[in-house]
NUNU-590535 format. One record per residue: z, y, x of N, C-alpha, C in turn; residue in one letter. Coordinates in pm, whole numbers, plus 50000, padded with zeros to 5 digits. Each point is the difference from the previous one (the first is absolute). Layout:
<pts>
ZYXZYXZYXA/...
</pts>
This chain:
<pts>
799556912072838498845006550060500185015249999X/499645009750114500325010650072498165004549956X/499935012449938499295009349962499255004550141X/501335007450074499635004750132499355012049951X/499475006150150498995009949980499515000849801X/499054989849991499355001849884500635005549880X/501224995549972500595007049895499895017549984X/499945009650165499535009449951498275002149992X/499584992350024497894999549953500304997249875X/500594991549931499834992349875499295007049875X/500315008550002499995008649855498705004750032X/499265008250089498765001150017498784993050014X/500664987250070498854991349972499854990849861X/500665002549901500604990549873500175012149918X/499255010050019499775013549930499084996849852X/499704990350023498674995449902500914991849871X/501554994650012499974990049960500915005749839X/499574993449921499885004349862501814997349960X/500655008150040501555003249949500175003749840X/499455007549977500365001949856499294988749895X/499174992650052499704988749903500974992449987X/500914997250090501484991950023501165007149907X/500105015850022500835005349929499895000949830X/498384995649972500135004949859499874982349956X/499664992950082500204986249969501634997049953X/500825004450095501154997449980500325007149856X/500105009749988500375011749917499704989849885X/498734994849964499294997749894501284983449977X/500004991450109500494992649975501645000249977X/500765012250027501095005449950499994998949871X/499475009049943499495006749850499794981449911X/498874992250052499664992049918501464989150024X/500915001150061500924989250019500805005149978X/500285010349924500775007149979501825004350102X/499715000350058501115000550153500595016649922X/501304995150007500965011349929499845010650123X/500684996450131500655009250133498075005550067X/500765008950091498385001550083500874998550129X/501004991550043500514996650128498544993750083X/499755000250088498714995450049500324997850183X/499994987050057500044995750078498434998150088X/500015009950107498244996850036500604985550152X/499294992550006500184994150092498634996050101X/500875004550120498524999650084499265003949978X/500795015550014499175014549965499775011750091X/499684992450102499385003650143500135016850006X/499395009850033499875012950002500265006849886X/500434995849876500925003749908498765010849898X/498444997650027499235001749892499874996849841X/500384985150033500174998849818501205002449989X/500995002050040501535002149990499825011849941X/499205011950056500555011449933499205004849915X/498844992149989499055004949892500594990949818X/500964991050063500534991149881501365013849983X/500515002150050500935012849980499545011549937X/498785004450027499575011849936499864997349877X/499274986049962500164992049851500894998649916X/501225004350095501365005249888501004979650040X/499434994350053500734986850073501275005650085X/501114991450024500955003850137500134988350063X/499125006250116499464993950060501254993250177X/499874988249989500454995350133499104993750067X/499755002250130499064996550079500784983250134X/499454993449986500714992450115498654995550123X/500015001550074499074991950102500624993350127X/499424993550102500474995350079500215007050172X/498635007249984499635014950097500795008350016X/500345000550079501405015850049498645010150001X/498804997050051499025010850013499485004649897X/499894992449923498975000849823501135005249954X/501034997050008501155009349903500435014150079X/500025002150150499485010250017499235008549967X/498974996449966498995008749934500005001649901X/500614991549884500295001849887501235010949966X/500704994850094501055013149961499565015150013X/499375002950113499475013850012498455004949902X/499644986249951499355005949904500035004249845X/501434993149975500555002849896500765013550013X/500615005650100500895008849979498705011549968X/498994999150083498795009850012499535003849860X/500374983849898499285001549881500845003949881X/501225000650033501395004549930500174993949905X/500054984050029500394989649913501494992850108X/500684997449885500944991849987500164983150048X/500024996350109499194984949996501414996850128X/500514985049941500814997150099499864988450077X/499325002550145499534985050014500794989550139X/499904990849992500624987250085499114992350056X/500384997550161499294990750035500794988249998X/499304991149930500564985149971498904993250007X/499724982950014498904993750020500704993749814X/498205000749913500445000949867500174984849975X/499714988550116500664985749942501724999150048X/500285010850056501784997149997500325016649954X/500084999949872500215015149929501844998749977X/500335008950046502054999350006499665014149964X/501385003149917501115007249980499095014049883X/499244996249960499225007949944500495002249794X/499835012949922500504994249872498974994749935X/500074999749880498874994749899498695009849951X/499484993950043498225008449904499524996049881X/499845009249955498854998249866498604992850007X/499985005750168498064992750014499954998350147X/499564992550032500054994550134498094992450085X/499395011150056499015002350039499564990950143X/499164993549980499434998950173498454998149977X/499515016150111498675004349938499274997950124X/498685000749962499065001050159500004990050084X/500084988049959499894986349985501034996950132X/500815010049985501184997150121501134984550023X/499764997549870500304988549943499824981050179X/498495008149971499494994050079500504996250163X/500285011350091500775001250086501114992650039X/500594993349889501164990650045499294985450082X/500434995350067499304988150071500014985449984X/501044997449897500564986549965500065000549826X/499884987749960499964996849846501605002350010X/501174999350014500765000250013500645013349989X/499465012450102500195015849960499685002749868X/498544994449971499765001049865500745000849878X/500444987050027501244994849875501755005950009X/499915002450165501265011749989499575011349925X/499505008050025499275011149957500225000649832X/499564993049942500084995549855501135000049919X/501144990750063500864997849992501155011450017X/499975009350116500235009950034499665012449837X/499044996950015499405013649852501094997449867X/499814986150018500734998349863501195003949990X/500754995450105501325008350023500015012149970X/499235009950056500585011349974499125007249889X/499234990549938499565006449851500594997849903X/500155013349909500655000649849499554987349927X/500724996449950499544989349920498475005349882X/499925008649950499075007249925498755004550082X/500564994750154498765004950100498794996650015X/499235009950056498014994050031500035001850141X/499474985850052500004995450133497685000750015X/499945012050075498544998850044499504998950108X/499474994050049499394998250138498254993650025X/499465003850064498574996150005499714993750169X/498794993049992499984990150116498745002850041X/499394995250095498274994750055499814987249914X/498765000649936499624982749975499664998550062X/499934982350022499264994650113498795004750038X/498935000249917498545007250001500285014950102X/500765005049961500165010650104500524996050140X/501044987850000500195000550127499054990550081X/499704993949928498814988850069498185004249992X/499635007849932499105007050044499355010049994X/501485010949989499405013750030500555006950160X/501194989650005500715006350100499984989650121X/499884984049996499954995650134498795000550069X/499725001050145498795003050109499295013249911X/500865008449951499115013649995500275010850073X/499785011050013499925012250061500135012349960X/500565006649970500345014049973500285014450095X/499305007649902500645011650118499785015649883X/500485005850075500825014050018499185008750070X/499415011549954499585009150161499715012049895X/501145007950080500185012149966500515008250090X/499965012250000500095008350116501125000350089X/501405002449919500854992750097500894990749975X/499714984749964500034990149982498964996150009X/500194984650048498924989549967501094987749951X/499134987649973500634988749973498784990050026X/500474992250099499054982949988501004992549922X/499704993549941501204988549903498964990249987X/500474987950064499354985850017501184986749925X/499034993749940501064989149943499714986150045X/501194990749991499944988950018500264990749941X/499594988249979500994992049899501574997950070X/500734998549934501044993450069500764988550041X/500895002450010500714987850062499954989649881X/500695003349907500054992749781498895000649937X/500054987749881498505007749941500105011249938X/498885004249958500035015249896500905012650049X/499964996350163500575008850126498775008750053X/500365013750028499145007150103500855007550092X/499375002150104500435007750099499315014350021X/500855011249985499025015250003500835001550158X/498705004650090499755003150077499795015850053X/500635008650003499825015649973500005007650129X/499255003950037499955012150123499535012949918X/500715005750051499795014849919499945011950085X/499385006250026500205014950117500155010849938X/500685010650077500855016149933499385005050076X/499655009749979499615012350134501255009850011X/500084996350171501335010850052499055014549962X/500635008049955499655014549978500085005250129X/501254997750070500145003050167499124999250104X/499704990249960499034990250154498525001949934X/500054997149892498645002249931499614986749986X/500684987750019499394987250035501164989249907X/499024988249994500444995949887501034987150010X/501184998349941500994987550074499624990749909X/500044986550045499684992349913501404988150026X/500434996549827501084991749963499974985749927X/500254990950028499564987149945501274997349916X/499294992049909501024993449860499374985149967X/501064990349956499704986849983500664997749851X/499304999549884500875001149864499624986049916X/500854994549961499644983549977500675002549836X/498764991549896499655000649867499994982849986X/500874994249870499844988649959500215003349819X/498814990849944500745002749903499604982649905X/500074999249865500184983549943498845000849887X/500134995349943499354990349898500535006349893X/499635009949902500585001449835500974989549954X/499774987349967501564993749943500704996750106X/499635001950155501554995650068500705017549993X/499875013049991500495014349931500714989549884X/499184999449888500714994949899501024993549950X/500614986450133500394991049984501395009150055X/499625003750112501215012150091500925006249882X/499005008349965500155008549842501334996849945X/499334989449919500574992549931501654995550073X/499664992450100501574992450053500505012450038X/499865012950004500475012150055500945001049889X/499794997749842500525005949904499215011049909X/498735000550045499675012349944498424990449866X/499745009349898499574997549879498055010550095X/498824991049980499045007950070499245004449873X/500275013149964499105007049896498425000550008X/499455004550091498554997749989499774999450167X/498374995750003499805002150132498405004849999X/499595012850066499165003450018499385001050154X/499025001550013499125006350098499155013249995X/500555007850101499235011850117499995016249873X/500764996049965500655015349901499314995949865X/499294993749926498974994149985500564998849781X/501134995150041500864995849825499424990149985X/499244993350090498394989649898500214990250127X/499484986349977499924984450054499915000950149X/500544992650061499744995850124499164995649993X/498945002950101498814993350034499894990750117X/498774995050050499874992750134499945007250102X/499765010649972500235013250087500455012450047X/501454996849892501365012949989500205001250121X/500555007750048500815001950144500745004049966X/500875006149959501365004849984500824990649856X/500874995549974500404994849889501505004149978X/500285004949905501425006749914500714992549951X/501304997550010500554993249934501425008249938X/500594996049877500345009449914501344991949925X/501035000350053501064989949947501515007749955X/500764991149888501065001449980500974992350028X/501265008549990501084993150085500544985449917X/499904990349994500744993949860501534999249988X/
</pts>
C-alpha cells in the first residue's frame, strides 16, 4: 500500500498523536528487560516521527517502511532535525539483508495494515531473525472494541484552515476488518482553491490469544501485555493493546 499524496499531509493531520508515550514506553521497557545494545529497529515508521524522536532518546535508530513517500519525508525530516537515522524501504513481512537489533518496534498500530494472517506470521518470524537473542520485540494493535465499535460506519473529520479531512469507515472485507475512507483537501496558495485527494487504507486486526499463539510459534517468550499506555488490565474497552516479548 502507496501513501501517495497523504504521506506528505500525514504529520499534520496526526499532529495530535501521542509519540513520546511510545518512546518512553519503549525506553521503560528497555530498562525493565534489561536489553544490553540500544540498536533499535523502527518498523513501519512512516514519516520517520517516532524514528527520530527514539534517536534523540540516545536509541540508533533504523527506520524501515514500505512508502518511497513516507520515507521521503522521513529522510528530509531527519536531516532538518540533525539526527542520524538510516532508513529502508522493505515490506516488514519479507525483511532481507538487514543486521541484528537489540529492539525491534512496530508502533501506531501499523501492525495492523498487513492484510492476511499469514503477513502477520511472516512479520513475526521475520523479527525474530533479526533480533539479538537478549532482544525486546514491541508492538501494539487496535482491539477489537476499537475496531468494531469505534471505528466501523463512523465518521470523522478534520477542518482546519488549510487542510481538511472527511475520514469515513467501513467494515471490511474480514472480520475485525475496517475500511478508512479519506478525502482530504490542501489549499493551492496559487489558485487560492482547494485540491482535493482520496485514500483507501484497510485495518485488520485478531483476537489476544490468536497474537499469542503467533507469538509463541514465532519463537518469542510474551513478557506482559498491556492496554492504551495504561501499565494496568485490559479492559472491555481498551483500544489500543501492547504487547511486550522476548526473543527465546
Amino acid at each position: 500500500m502507496s501513501y501517495e499524496k497523504f504521506a506528505y499531509l500525514y504529520d499534520h493531520l496526526m499532529s495530535d498523536v501521542p509519540y513520546g508515550e511510545w518512546v518512553d514506553s519503549i525506553k521503560k521497557a528497555s530498562e525493565d528487560y534489561q536489553v544490553k545494545g540500544n540498536h533499535l529497529l523502527d518498523l513501519a515508521c512512516g514519516t520517520g516521527e517516532l524514528s527520530i524522536k527514539l534517536s534523540q532518546a540516545g536509541f540508533q535508530v533504523t527506520g524501515v517502511d514500505l512508502s518511497e513517500d513516507m520515507l521521503s519525508v522521513a529522510q528530509a525530516k531527519t536531516s532538518e532535525a540533525g539526527e542520524s537515522i538510516f532508513y529502508l524501504e522493505q515490506d516488514m513481512s519479507e525483511l532481507e539483508g538487514l543486521p541484528m537489533f537489540d529492539i525491534i518496534c512496530i508502533c501506531c498500530d501499523s501492525l495492523n495494515y498487513l492484510e492476511t494472517e499469514q503477513q502477520v506470521v511472516d512479520t513475526f518470524k521475520a523479527v525474530h531473525k533479526y533480533l539479538d537473542d537478549n532482544g525486546l520485540f514491541v508492538f501494539d494493535v487496535h482491539s477489537l472494541y476499537k475496531m468494531n465499535s469505534l471505528f466501523i460506519n463512523q465518521t470523522y473529520a478534520v477542518n482546519d484552515e488549510d487542510i481538511s479531512l472527511i475520514w469515513q469507515c467501513y467494515e471490511g472485507e474480514y472480520p475485525n476488518s475496517v475500511e478508512h475512507d479519506l478525502s482530504f483537501f490542501q489549499l493551492d496558495e496559487e489558485t487560492d482553491m482547494y485540491r482535493r485527494y482520496d485514500e483507501v487504507h484497510l485495518q485488520r486486526t485478531y483476537p489476544i490469544d490468536q497474537y499469542k499463539e503467533w507469538l509463541k510459534q514465532s519463537g518469542f517468550s510474551i513478557q506482559k501485555i498491556e492496554a492504551d499506555f495504561t501499565e494496568g488490565l485490559i479492559e472491555e474497552e481498551s483500544e489500543r493493546i501492547f504487547f511486550f516479548c522476548k526473543k527465546k
